[in-house]
KOLKOL-207894 format. One record per residue: residue number from 1; residue in three letters; z, x, y of N, C-alpha, C, O in turn. Coordinates in steps of 0.02 Angstrom, whole numbers. Example, Ala and Ser with C-alpha at 12.3 -4.5 7.8 and 13.67 -1.06 7.14 Angstrom:
2
[r 1,'ala',[390,660,-284],[390,615,-225],[390,660,-165],[423,712,-166]]
[r 2,'ser',[354,642,-112],[357,684,-53],[394,645,2],[402,670,57]]
END
This chain:
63
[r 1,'unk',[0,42,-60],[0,0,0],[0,44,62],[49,75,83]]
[r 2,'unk',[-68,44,93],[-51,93,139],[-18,56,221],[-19,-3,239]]
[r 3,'unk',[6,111,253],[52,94,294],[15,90,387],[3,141,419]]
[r 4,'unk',[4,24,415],[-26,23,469],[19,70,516],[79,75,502]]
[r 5,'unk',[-10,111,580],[23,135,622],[0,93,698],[-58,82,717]]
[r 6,'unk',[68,72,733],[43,10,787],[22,70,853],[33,130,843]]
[r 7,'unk',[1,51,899],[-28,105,940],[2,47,1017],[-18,-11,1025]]
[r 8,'unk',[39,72,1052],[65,70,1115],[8,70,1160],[-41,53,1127]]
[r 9,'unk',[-5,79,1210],[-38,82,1272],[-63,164,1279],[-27,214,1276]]
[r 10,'unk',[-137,159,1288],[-153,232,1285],[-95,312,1344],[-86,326,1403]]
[r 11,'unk',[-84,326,1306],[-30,386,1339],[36,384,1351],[74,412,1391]]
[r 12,'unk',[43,315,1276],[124,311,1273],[137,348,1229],[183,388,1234]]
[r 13,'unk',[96,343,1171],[126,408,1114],[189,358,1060],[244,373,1038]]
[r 14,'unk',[149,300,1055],[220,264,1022],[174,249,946],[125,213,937]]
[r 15,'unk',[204,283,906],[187,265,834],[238,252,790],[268,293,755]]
[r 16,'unk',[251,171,795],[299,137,760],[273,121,669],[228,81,659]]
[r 17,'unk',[290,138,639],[258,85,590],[309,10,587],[368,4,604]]
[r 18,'unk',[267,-35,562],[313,-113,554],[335,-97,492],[307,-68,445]]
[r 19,'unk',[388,-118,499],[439,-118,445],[448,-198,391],[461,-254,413]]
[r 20,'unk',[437,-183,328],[461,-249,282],[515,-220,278],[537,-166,299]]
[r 21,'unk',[541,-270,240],[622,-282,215],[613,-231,172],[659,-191,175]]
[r 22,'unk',[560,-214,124],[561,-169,68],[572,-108,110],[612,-64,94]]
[r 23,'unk',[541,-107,157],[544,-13,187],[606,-9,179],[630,12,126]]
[r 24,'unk',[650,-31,238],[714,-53,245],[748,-32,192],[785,17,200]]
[r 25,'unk',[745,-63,126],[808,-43,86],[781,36,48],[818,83,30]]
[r 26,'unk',[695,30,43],[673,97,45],[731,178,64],[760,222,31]]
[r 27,'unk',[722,158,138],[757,204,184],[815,212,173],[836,270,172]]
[r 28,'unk',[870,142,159],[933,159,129],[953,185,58],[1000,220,40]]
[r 29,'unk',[892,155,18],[902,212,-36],[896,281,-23],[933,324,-46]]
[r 30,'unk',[857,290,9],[844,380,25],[889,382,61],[899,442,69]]
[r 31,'unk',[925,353,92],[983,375,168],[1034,409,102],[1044,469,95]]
[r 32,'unk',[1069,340,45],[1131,375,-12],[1107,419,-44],[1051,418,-69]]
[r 33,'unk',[1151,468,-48],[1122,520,-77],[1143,525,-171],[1199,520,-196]]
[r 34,'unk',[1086,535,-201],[1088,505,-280],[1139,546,-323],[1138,603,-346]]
[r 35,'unk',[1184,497,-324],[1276,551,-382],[1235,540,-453],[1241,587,-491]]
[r 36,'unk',[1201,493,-473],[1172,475,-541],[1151,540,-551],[1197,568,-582]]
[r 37,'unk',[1096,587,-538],[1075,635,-558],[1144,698,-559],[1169,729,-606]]
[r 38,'unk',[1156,698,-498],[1235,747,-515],[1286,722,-564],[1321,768,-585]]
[r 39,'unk',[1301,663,-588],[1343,655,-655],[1298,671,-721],[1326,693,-771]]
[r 40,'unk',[1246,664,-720],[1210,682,-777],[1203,743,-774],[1216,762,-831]]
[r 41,'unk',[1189,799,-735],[1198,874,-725],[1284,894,-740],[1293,952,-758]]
[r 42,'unk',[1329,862,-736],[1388,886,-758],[1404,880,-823],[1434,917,-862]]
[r 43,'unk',[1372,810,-831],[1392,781,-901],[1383,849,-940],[1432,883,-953]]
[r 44,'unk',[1294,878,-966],[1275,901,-996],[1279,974,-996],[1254,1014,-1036]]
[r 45,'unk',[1331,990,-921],[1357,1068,-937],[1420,1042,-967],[1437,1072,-1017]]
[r 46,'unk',[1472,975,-941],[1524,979,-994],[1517,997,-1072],[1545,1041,-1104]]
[r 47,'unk',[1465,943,-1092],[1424,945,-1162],[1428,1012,-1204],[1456,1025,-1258]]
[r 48,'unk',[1384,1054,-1154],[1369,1112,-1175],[1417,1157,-1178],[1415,1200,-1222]]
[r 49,'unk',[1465,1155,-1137],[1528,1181,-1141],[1575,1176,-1199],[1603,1220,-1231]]
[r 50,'unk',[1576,1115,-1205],[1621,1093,-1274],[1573,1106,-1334],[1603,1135,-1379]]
[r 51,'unk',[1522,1098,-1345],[1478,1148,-1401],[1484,1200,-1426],[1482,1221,-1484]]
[r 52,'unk',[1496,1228,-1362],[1490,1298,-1369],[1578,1341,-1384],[1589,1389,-1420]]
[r 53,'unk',[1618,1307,-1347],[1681,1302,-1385],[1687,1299,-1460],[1708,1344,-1497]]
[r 54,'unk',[1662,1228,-1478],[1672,1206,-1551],[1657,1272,-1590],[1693,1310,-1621]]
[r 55,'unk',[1586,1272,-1576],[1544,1344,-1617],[1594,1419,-1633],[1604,1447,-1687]]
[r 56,'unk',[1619,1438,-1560],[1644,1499,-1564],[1702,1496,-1625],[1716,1530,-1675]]
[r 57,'unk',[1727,1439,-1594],[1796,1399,-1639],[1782,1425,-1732],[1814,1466,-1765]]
[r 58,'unk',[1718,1376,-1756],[1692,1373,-1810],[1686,1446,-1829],[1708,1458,-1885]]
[r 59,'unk',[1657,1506,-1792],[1641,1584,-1819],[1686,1605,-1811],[1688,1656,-1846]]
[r 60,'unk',[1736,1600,-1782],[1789,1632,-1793],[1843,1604,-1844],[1888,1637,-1870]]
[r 61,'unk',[1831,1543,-1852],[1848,1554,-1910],[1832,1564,-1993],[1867,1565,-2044]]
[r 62,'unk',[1769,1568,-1983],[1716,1600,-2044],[1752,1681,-2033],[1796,1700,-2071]]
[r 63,'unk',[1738,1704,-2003],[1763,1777,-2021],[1832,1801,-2031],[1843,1860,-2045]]
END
């Protein structure tokens, strides 16, 4: 959907675009900044952390 640009009076320099309601919540999604991707980046160093625990756990006690 491409986006009209409204044009002011020659040598105003005003380039508004019109806004729907969709832009709108558009913009507020991009305004919060996304924790979903940072809990999933922790999750999977916790993850990996406790893996890697378990493991050492497990060879040491094989030997």
């Amino acid at each position: 959907m491409p986006r009209q640009i409204c044009r002011g009076k020659q040598g105003e320099g005003n380039t508004k675009t019109p806004t729907s309601p969709l832009d709108s919540v558009d913009n507020l999604r991009r305004a919060i900044p996304d924790k979903r991707h940072e809990n999933s980046q922790q999750r999977k160093t916790l993850s990996s952390a406790i893996s890697g625990i378990f493991t050492y756990m497990l060879e040491k006690e094989n030997t």
